[in-house]
C-alpha positions in Angstrom: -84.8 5.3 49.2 -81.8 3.2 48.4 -80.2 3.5 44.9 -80.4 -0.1 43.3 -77.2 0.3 41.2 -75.5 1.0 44.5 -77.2 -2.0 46.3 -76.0 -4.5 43.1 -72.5 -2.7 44.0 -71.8 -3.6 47.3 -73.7 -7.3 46.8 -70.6 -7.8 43.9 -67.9 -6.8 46.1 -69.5 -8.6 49.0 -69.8 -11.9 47.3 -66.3 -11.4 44.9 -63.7 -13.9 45.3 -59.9 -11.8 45.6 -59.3 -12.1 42.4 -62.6 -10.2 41.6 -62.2 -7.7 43.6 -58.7 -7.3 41.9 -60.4 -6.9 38.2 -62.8 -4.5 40.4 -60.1 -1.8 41.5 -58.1 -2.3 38.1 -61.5 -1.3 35.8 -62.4 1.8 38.1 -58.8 3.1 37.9 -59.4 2.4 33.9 -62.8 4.2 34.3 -61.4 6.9 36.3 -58.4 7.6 34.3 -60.3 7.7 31.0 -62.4 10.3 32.8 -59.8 12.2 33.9 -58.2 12.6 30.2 -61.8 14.0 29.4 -61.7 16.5 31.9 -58.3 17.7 31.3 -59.2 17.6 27.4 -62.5 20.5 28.7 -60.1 21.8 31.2 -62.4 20.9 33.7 -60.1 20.9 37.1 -62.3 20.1 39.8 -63.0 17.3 38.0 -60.2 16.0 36.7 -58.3 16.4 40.4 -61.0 14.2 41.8 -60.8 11.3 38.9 -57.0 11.5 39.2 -57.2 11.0 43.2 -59.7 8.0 43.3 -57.0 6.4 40.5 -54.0 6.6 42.6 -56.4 6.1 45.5 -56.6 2.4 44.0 -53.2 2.0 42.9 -52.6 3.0 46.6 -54.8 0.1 48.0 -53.7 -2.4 45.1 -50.0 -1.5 46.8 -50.6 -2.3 50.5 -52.8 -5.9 49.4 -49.5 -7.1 47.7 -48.5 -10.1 49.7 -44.5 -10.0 49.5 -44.2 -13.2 51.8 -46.7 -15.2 49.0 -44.5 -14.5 46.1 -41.7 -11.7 46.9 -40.3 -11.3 43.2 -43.8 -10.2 41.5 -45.1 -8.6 44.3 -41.8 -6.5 44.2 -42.5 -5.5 40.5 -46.4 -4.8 41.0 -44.8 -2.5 44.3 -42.3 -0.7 41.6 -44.8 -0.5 38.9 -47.4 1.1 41.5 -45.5 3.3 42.0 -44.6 4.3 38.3 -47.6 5.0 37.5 -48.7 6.9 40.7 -45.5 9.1 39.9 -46.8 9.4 36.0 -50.4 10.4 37.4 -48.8 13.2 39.4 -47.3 14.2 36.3 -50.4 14.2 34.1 -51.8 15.9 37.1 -49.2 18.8 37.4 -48.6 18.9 33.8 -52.8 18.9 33.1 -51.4 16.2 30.0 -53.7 13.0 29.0 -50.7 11.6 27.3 -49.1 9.8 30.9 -52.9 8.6 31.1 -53.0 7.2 28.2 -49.8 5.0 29.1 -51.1 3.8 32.6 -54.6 2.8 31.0 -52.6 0.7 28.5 -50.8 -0.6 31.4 -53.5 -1.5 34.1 -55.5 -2.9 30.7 -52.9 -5.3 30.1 -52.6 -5.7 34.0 -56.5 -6.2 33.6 -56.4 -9.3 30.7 -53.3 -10.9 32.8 -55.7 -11.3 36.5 -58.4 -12.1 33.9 -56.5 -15.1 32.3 -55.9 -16.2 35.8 -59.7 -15.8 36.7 -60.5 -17.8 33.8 -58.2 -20.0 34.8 -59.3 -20.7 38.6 -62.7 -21.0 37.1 -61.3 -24.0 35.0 -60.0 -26.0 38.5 -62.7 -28.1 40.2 -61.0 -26.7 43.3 -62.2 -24.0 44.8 -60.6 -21.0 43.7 -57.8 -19.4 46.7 -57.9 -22.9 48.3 -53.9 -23.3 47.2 -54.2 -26.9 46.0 -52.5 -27.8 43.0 -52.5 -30.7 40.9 -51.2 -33.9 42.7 -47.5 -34.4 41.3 -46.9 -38.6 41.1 -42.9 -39.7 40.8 -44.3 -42.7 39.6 -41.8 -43.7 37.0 -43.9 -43.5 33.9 -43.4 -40.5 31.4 -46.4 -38.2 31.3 -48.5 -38.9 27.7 -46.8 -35.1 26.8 -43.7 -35.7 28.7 -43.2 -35.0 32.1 -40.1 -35.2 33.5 -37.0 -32.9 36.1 -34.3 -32.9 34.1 -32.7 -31.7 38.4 -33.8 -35.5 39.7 -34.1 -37.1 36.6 -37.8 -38.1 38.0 -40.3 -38.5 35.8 -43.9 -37.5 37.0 -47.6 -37.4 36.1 -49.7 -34.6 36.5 -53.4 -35.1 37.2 -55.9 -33.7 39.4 
């Protein structure tokens, strides 16, 4: 018989957009981390070695999706702050101490709200979401209402969808 929680599981990630599947991997490194301090706190090793692997496991495969031809400069810093807090995991890990834990889970939550903002956001466009359309720029001449205007061409422009 197949397990219906795992079924609704692999329908979500089947159907989820990237950005989804982005909030996906940073909530079960959240989850996994916050079960790893658990087990170290009842000194549960077998457990806490195989809640610390599926987090860097993640950060791992959030590393290699990084598209550094898209936008080199953040996908640089992601890269460098991957690998922060794979090196503070190995420390929690070796050191069997919640506290690095504690700081990557505030740091993959704030990662978290920031891909969320942008989810909201995309949900906002009447483009599809990942299509790469922007709103139409216009060097029309007139002043946007709020003031649109490159101080580099001295153009003035209106931005509407």
């Amino acid at each position: 018989m197949s397990n219906p929680l795992r079924r609704y599981q692999e329908i979500e990630i089947r159907t989820a957009t990237p950005i989804q599947l982005v909030l996906l991997l940073y909530d079960a490194a959240i989850a996994s981390l916050q079960r790893a301090q658990e087990h170290i706190a009842a000194h549960d090793i077998a457990s806490r070695t195989r809640c610390i692997n599926k987090a860097t496991s993640i950060l791992t495969e959030l590393q290699s999706g990084l598209e550094f031809e898209a936008s080199e400069g953040i996908a640089r810093s992601l890269d460098r702050l991957y690998r922060y807090m794979k090196n503070r995991i190995f420390q929690a890990n070796l050191h069997q101490s919640s506290k690095p834990l504690k700081e990557i889970v505030q740091l993959l939550t704030g990662l978290r709200d920031a891909w969320g903002e942008v989810e909201r956001l995309e949900a906002r466009k009447t483009v599809p979401a990942g299509t790469g359309t922007y709103p139409k720029i216009e060097n029309s001449g007139a002043p946007l209402a709020a003031g649109g205007h490159d101080p580099a061409t001295n153009a003035k422009f209106n931005l509407t969808a």
